[in-house]
C-alpha positions in Angstrom: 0.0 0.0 0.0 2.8 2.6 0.9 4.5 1.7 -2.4 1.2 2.5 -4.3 1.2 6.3 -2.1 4.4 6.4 -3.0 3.9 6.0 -6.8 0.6 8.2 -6.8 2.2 11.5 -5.3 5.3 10.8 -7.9 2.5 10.9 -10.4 1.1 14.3 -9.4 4.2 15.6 -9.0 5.3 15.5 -12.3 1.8 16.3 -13.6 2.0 19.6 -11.7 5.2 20.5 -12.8 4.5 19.5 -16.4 1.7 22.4 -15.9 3.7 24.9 -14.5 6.3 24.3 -17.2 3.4 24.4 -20.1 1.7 28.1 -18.4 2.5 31.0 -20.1 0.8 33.6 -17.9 3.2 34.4 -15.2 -0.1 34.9 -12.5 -0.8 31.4 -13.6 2.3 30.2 -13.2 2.6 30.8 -9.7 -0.4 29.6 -8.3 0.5 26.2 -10.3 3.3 26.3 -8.1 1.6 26.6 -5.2 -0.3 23.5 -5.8 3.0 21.8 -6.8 4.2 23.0 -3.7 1.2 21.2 -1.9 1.9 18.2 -3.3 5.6 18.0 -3.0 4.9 18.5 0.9 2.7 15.3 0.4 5.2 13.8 -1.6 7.7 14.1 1.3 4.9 12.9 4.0 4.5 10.0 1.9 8.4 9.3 2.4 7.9 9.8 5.9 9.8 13.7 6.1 6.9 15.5 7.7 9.8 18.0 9.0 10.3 18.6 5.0 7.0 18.3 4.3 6.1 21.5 6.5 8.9 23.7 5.2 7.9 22.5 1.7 4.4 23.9 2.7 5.3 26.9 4.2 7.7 28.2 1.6 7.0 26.2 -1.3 3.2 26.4 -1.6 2.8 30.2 0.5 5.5 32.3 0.5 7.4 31.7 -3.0 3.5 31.9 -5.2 2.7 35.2 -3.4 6.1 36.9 -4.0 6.0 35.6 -7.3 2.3 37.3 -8.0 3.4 40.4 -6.1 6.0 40.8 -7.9 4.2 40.5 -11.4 1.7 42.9 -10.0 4.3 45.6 -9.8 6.2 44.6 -12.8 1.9 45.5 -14.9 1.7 48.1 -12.8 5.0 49.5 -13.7 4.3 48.9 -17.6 1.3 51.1 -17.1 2.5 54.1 -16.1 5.7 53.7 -18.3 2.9 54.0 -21.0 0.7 56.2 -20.0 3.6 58.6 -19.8 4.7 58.1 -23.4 
């Protein structure tokens, strides 16, 4: 049974970073990541690395997606006004 977990969460892992790969939209992009993120923590739960598993969580699936988006707000915002003052 733990062999099956094993190969399921191997499964969605390289599902969910086949999708981030294949997004274009950088917005879309991250929150793919997030739910990579997610699933990597599970992933590492599955191996029995709960310590990883939380760290994965907290940085991988939270903090990394929302610098990422905040980050691609500023950059639109920025574009704006650059052409709004042309």
């Amino acid at each position: 049974m733990e062999q099956v977990l094993i190969a399921v969460a191997l499964v969605l892992v390289a599902a969910s970073a086949t999708v981030a790969v294949a997004t274009r939209d950088p917005a879309r992009q991250a929150l793919v990541l997030a739910v990579l993120g997610v699933v990597l923590a599970v992933l590492f739960t599955v191996l029995q690395a709960p310590d990883v598993g939380l760290s994965q969580l907290a940085v991988g699936s939270a903090l990394t997606p929302l610098l990422l988006l905040l980050t691609v707000r500023k950059v639109k915002r920025r574009r704006q006004r650059q052409g709004s003052d042309e």
